[in-house]
C-alpha positions in Angstrom: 58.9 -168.4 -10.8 62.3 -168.0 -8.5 64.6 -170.4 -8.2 66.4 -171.1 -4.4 69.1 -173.4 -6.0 71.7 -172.9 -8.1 71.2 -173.9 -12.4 75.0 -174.6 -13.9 73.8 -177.4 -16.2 74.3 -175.4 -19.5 77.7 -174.6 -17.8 78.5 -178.2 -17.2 75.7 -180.4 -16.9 77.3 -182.4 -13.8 81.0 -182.7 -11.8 81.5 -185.8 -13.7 80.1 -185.2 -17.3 81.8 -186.0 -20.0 81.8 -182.2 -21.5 83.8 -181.5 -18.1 86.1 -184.5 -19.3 86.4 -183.7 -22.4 86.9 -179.8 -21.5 89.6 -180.8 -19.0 91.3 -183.1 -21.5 91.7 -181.0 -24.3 92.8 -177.7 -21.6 95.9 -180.2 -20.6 96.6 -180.9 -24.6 96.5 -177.2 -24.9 98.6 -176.6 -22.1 101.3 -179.1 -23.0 101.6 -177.5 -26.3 101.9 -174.2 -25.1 104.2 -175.1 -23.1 106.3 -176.6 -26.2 105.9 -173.3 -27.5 107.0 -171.1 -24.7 110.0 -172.5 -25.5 110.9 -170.4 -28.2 110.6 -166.7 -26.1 114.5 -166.7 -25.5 114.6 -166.8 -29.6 112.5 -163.9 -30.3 113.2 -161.5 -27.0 115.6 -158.8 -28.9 113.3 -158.9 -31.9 110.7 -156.2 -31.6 108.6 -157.9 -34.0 109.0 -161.0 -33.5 108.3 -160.7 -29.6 104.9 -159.0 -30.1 103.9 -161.8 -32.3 105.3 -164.8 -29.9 103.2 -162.6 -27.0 100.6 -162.7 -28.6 99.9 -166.2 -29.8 100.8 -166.5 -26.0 97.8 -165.2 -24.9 95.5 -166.1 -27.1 96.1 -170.0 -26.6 96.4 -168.8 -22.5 92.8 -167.8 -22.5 91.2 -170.6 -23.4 93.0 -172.3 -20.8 92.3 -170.3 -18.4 88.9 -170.1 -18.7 88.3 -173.9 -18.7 90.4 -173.9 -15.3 88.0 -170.9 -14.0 84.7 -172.2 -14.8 85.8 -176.2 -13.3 87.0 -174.2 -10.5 84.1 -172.2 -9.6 81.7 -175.2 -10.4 83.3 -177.5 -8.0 83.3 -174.5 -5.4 79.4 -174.1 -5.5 79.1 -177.5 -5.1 81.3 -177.5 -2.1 79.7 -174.6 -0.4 76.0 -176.2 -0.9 77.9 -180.0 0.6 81.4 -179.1 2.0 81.5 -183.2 2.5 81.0 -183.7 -1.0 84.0 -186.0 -2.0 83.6 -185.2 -5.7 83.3 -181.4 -5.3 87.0 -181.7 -3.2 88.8 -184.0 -6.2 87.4 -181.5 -9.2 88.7 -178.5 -7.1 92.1 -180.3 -6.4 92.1 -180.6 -10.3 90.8 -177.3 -11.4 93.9 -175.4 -8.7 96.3 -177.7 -10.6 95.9 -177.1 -13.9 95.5 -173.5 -12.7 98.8 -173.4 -11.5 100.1 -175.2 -14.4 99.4 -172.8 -16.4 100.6 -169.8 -14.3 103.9 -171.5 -13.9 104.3 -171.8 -17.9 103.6 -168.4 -18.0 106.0 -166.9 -15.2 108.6 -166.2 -17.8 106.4 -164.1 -19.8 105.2 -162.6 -16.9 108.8 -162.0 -15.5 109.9 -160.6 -19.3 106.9 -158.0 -18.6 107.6 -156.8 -15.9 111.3 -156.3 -16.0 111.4 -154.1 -19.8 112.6 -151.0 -19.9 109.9 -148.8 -20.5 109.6 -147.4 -23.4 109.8 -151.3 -25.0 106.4 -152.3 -22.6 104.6 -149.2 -23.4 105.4 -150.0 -27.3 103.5 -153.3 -26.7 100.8 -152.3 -24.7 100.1 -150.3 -27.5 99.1 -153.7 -28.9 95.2 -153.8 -28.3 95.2 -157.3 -27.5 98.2 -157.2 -25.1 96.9 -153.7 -24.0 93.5 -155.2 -21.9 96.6 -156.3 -19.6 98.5 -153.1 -19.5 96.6 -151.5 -15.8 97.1 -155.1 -14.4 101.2 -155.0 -15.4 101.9 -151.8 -14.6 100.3 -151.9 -11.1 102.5 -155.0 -10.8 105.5 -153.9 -12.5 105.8 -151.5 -8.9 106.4 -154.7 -7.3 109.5 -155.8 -9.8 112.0 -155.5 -6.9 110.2 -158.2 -5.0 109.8 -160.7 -7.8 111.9 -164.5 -7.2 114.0 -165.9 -10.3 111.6 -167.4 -12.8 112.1 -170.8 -11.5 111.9 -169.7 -8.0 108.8 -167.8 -9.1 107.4 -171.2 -10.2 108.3 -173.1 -7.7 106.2 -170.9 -5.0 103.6 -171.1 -7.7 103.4 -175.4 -7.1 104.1 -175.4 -3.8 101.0 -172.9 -3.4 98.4 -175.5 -4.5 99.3 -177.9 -2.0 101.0 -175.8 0.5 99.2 -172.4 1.0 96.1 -173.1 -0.3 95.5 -176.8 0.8 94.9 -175.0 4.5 92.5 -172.7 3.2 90.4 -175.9 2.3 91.2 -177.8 5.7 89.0 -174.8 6.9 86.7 -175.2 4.9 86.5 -178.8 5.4 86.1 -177.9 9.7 82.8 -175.6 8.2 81.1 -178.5 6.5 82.1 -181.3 9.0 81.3 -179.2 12.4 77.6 -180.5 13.6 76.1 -178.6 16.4 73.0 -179.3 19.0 70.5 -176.2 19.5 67.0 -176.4 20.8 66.9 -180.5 20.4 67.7 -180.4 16.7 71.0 -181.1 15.0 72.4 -178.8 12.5 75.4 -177.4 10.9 77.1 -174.0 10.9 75.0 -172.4 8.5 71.8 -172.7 10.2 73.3 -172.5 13.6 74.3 -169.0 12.3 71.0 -167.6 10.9 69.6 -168.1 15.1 71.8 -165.0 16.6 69.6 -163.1 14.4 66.5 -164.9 16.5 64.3 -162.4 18.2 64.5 -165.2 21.2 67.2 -164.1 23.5 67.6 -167.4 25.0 67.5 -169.4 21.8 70.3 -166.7 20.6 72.6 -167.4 23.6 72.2 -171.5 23.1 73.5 -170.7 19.0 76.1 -168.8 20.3 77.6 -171.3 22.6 76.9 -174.1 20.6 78.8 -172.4 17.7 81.1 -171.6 19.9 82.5 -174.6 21.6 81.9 -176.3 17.9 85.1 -174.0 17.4 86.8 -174.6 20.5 86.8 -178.3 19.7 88.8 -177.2 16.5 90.3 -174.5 18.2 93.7 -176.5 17.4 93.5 -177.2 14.2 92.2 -173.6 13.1 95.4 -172.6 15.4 97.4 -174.5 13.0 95.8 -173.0 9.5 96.4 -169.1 11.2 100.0 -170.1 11.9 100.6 -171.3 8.4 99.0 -169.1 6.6 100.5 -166.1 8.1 103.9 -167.9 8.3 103.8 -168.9 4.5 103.0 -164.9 4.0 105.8 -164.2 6.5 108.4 -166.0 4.7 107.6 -165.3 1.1 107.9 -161.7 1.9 111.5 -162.1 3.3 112.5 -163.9 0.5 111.9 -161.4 -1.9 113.1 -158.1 0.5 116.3 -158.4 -0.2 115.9 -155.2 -2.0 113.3 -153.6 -0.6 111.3 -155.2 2.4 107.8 -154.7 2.3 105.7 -155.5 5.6 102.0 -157.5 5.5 100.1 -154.1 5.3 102.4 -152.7 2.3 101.7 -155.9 0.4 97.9 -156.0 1.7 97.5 -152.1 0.1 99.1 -153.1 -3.1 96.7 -156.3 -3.3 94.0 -153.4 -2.8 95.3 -151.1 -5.1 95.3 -148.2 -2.4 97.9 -146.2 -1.2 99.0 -146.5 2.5 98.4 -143.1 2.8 94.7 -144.2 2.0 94.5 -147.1 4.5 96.2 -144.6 7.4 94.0 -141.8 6.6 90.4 -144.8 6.6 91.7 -146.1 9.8 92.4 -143.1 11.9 89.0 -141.5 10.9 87.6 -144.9 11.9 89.3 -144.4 15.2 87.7 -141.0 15.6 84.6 -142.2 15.4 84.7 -145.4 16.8 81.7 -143.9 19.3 79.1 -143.8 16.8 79.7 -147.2 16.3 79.6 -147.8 20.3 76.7 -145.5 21.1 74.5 -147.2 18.1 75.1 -150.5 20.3 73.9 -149.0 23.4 70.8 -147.4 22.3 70.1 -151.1 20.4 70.6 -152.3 24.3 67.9 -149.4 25.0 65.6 -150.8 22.7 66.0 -154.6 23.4 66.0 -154.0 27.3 69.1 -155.3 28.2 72.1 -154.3 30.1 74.1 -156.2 29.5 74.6 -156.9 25.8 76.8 -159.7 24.8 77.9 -160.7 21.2 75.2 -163.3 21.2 73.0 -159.8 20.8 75.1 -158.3 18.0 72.4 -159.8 15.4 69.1 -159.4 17.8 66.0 -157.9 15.2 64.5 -155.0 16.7 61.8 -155.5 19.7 57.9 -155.2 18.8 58.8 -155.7 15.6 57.1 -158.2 13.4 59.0 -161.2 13.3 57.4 -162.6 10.2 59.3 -164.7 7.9 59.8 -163.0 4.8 59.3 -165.2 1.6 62.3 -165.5 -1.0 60.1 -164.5 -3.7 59.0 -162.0 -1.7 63.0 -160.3 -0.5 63.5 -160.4 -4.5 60.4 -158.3 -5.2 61.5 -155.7 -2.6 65.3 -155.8 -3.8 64.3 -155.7 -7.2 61.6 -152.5 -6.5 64.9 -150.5 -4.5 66.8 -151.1 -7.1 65.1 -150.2 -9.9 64.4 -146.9 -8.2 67.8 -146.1 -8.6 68.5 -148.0 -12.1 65.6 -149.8 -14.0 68.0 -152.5 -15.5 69.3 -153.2 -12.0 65.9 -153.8 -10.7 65.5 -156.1 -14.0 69.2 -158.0 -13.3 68.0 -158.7 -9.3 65.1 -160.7 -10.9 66.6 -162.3 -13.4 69.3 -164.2 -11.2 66.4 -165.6 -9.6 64.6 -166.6 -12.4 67.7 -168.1 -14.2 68.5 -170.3 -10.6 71.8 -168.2 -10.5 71.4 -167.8 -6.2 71.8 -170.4 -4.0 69.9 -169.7 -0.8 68.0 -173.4 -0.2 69.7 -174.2 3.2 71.4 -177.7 3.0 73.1 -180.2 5.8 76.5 -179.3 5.0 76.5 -176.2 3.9 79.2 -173.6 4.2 78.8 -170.2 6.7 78.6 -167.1 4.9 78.0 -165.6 1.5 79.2 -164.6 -1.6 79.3 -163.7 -5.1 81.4 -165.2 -7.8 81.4 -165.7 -11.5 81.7 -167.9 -14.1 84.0 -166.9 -16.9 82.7 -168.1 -20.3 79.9 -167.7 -20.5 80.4 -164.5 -17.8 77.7 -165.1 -15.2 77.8 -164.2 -11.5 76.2 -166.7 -9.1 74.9 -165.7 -5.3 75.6 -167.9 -2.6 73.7 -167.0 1.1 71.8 -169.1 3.3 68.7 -167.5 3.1 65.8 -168.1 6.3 63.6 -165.2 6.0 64.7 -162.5 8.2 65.4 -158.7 7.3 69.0 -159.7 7.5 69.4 -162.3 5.2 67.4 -160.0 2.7 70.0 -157.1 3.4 72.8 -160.1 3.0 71.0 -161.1 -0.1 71.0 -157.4 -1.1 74.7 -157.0 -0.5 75.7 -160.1 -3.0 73.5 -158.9 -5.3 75.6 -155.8 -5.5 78.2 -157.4 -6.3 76.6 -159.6 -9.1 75.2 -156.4 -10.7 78.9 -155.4 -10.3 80.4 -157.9 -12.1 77.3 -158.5 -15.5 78.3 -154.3 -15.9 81.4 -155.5 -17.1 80.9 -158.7 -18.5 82.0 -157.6 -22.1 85.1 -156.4 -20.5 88.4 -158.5 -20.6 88.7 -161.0 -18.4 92.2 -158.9 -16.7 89.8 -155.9 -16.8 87.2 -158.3 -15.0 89.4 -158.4 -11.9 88.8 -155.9 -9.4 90.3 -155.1 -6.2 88.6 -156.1 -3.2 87.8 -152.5 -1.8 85.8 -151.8 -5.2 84.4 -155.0 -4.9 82.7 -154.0 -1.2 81.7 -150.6 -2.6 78.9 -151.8 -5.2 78.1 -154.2 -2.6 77.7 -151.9 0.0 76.2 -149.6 -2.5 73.1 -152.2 -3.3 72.7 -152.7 0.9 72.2 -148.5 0.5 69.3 -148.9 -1.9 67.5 -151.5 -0.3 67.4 -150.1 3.2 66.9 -146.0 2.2 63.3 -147.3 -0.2 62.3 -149.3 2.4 62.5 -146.5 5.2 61.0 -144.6 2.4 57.6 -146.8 1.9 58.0 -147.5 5.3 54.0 -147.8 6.4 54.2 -147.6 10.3 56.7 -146.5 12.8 57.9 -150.4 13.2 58.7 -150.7 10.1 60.6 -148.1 10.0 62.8 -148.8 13.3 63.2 -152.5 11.8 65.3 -150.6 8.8 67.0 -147.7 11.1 67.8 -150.9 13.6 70.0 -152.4 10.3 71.3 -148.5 9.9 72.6 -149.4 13.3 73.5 -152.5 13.2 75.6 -151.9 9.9 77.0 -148.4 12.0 78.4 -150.6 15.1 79.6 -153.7 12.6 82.0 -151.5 10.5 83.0 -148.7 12.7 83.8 -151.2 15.5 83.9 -155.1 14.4 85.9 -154.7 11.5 88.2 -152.2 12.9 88.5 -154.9 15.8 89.5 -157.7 13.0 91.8 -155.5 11.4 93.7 -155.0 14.6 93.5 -158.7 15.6 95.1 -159.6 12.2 97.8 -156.9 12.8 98.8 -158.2 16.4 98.5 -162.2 15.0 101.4 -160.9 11.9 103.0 -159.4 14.2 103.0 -162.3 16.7 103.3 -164.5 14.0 106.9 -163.1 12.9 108.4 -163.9 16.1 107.1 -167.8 16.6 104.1 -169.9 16.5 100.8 -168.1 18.2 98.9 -170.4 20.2 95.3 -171.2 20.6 94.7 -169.0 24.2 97.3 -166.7 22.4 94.5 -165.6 19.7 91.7 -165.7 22.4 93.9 -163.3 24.1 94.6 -161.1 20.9 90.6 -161.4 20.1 89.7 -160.1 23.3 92.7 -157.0 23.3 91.1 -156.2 19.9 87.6 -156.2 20.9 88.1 -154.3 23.9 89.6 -151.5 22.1 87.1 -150.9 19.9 84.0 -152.0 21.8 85.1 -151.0 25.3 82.2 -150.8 27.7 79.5 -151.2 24.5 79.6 -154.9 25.2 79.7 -156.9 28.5 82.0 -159.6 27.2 83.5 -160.5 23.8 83.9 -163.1 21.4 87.0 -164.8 22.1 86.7 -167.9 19.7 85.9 -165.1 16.7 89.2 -165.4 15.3 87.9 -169.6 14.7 84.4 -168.7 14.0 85.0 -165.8 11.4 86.4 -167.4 8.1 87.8 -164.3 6.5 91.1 -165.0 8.9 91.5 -168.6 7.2 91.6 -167.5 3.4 94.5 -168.2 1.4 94.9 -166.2 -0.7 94.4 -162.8 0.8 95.4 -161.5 4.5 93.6 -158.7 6.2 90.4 -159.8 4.7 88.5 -156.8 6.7 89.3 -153.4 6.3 88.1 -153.3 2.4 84.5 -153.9 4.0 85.2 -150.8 5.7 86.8 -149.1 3.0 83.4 -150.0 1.2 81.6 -148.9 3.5 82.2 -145.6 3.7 83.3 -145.0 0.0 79.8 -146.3 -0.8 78.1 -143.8 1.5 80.4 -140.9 -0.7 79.3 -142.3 -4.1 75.5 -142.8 -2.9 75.7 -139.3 -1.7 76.9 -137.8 -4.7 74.7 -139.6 -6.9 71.6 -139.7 -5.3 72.4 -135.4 -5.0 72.4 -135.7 -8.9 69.6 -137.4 -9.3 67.6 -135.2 -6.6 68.8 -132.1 -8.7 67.0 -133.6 -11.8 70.5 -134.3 -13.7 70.3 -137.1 -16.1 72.6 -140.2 -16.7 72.9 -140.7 -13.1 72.9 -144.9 -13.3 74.5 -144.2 -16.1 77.8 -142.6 -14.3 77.1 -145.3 -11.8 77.6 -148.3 -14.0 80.9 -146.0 -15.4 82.4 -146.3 -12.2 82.2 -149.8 -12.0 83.5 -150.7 -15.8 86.4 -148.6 -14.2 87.1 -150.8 -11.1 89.7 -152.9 -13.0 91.6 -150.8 -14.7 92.9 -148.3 -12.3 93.6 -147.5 -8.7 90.9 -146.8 -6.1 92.5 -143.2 -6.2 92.1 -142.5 -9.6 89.3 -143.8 -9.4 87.7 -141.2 -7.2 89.3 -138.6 -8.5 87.9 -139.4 -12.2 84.5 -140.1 -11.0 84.1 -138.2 -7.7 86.6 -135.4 -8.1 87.8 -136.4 -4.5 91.1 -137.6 -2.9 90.8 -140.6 -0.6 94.2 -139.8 0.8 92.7 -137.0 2.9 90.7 -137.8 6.3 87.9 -135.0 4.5 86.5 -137.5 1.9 85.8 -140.3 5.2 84.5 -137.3 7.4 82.0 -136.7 4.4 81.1 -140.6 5.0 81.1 -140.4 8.6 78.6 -137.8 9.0 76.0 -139.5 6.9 76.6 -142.5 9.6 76.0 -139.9 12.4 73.1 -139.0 10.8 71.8 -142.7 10.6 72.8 -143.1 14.0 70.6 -140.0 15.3 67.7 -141.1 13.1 67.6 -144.2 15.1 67.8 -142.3 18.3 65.1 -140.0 17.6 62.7 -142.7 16.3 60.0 -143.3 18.7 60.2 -146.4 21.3 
């Protein structure tokens, strides 16, 4: 009935079809001609008229581009994340980023005529409704104006980027796939190396964590190498286009994540505050476990005395499905038809990449789940979490595709939000007190993994930009940094830290986006206001409560996560009140778990 592996033939019915070919051909004969025609903008630029109609035609012949380049891309990415030795999978995606780029470099003089009119001239044609489903994405970006390189400047980082920037993201990704580790006699590759610190075997969770461990340190080089240039390709970009106004990584990280800094500063130092709760949900896990000395190998440990049966894939759909569709019928419907329609991935394989994900096609819009799925209550919860997202992204699939793009904070609130569900119905139906501390234990678990470990991340990554400004940051440099961080934030909740993490956690080696943490935090906690408020509704009888949920969502690309709350919530995320809301429903988690019984 459920499928563990992805189904993209109706997409493309292999890497090397001929409707790929054939798609990827006529996408370059497109491109060439509008190219030809892009010629003509300096011709029509003073004419009103003229210039709505050139824009126009512009975007129109632009989509269908671009969604050719989207769908090769994301097809050769699944492919790569279920082999990430898969020769094939690498060339396609090579192809797919350049004809990507291609086409953004065509465009850069429309982009750089947007954003530069006067405007009363950009509002007129954003009264346009087809140039209009661009007009949130523009005008967030036309705040950036001052930092924007000459066209051919513009273009330049543009090529440069597929090769340059981006080609080390991949060298990481190439270290995940290649990276074969020895653990209880048996060879195996990240992936499943990763899914055994959530063993309940202590010892068996100590040999992962080594294992996966010194796997890194052999690379510990090379990933040394992708930081540096990364950060140093960031670095340099943003001084070449200060010489108006120079913005530093976290100015350009908010704008990414269309929040204020005044948002970030007010999350974080609320964060701070509460860092205990984090801290003292660690130690009474150490309580629980017996252990006095809880290490990072333990950060994943399942509750003691608690079954450890393996829970069925068919079966973690059935029980995601059921939470969800106590909150919204449809979205109990949506969780089982992406497993009937093969649209997760979660058959492990011998390559396969760490992690999970969700991402989506773009015509036809579909989302696809990635996870590595071996039957514990955290891989359901994981699986939970992408399925948030994909119920995210099919609310707006009628949307355009510039109103399809959201900001990753947003992105980690319906996430987050789905994780919510699943965990409060299964405390609910909970039968017998273990079952209920095997859900209060993820309550926990989630408590000291945002409130601590992200915050940690967040101030590695500051201290490695910061280091990274000043000269090349060396291997036992970022073990250094990793451990600073971690002993901030954990202090005397763990023994001993993780000082490869800044190797082993691939958020830090993603090209296209630094400080890759604090949104999951952001997410978090915003999730915990908007479950709050909802579920308050729907306890008070009101109707249209999933309703106002899917609302929100539709909403996430088209404005700022501050308008955002303040349309939907009536809140303002600028003030530490809104994250003290958040913080005392973790509290309350937290003393849930406390008073459960041993």
């Amino acid at each position: 009935m459920y499928q563990q592996q992805w189904n993209n033939d109706h997409i493309y019915p292999g890497l090397d079809s001929p409707e790929l070919e054939a798609d990827m051909r006529a996408a370059r004969h497109a491109l060439e001609e509008l190219t030809s025609y892009m010629a003509g903008l300096d011709g029509v630029r003073d004419d009103d008229a003229a210039l709505l109609d050139f824009l126009r035609e512009v975007r129109l012949r632009a989509r269908d581009i671009r969604h050719i380049g989207w769908n090769v891309a994301i097809l050769a990415a699944c492919r790569g994340s279920q082999d990430a030795r898969d020769p094939q999978a690498k060339q396609l995606a090579s192809r797919a980023r350049a004809l990507n780029a291609d086409l953004f470099k065509t465009l850069a003089p429309v982009e750089d005529l947007m954003l530069a009119l006067p405007e009363e001239k950009f509002a007129a044609l954003m009264a346009d409704p087809l140039l209009g489903e661009e007009a949130y994405r523009l005008r967030h970006e036309r705040r950036l104006q001052d930092q924007r390189l000459p066209v051919a400047a513009e273009q330049l980082v543009i090529g440069l980027g597929t090769d340059g920037l981006h080609a080390w993201g991949n060298l990481y990704n190439d270290l995940v796939g290649k990276i074969r580790l020895t653990i209880d006699g048996r060879e195996m590759g990240l992936a499943e190396a990763s899914n055994l610190l959530s063993n309940p075997v202590r010892a068996l969770r100590l040999e992962a964590f080594d294992a996966i461990s010194a796997g890194w340190e052999g690379e510990q080089e090379t990933v040394a190498a992708i930081l540096n240039a990364l950060n140093g390709w960031r670095l340099e970009l943003a001084r070449q286009r200060g010489n108006t106004r120079l913005l530093d990584a976290l100015d350009l990280s908010c704008h990414q994540s269309h929040i204020e800094r005044a948002t970030l500063d007010a999350l974080m130092s609320e964060t701070w505050r509460a860092r205990g709760l984090g801290q003292r949900a660690l130690e009474l896990m150490a309580e629980r476990l017996g252990l006095d000395d809880l290490g990072p190998e333990d950060l994943f440990a399942p509750p003691p005395a608690v079954s450890s049966r393996e829970i069925p894939f068919e079966e973690a759909i059935e029980l995601i499905a059921d939470a969800f569709s106590r909150f919204d019928p449809e979205m109990g419907a949506f969780a089982r038809m992406m497993a009937e329609k093969g649209w997760i991935d979660a058959a492990p394989t011998p390559n396969r990449r760490t992690g999970a994900y969700c991402t989506k096609f773009a015509e036809p819009v579909e989302p696809r789940v990635f996870v590595t799925y071996a039957g514990t209550m955290d891989n359901v919860i994981t699986l939970a979490h992408e399925l948030g997202h994909a119920w995210h992204n099919w609310v707006i699939r009628d949307l355009p595709m510039s109103q399809r793009s959201y900001s990753m904070t947003l992105a980690e609130t319906a996430s987050i939000f789905a994780e919510t569900l699943v965990r409060s119905a299964l405390f609910e139906q909970a039968q017998s007190s273990e079952e209920q501390l095997a859900i209060a234990w993820a309550e926990a678990d989630g408590a000291a993994t945002f409130l601590i470990n992200i915050p940690a991340r967040f101030d590695f990554e500051q201290a490695l930009v910061a280091e990274r400004a000043q000269g090349y940051v060396s291997a036992e440099r970022l073990k250094a940094l990793t451990d600073e961080a971690w002993g901030r934030w954990y202090e005397g909740s763990l023994t001993r830290y993780h000082p490869m993490f800044w190797a082993a956690k691939a958020h830090f080696s993603i090209a296209g986006l630094g400080f890759y943490n604090y949104p999951y935090l952001f997410g978090y906690l915003f999730s915990l206001g908007v479950y709050q408020q909802l579920m308050s509704r729907k306890a008070a009888g009101e109707e249209g409560v999933a309703e106002a949920y899917r609302a929100l969502l539709r909403d996430t690309g088209r404005m700022s996560a501050e308008d955002l709350v303040a349309k939907h919530l009536g809140q303002d995320i600028r003030e530490a009140a809104f994250w003290q809301g958040s913080l005392a429903q973790v509290a309350q988690a937290v003393e849930r778990f406390e008073q459960l019984p041993a």
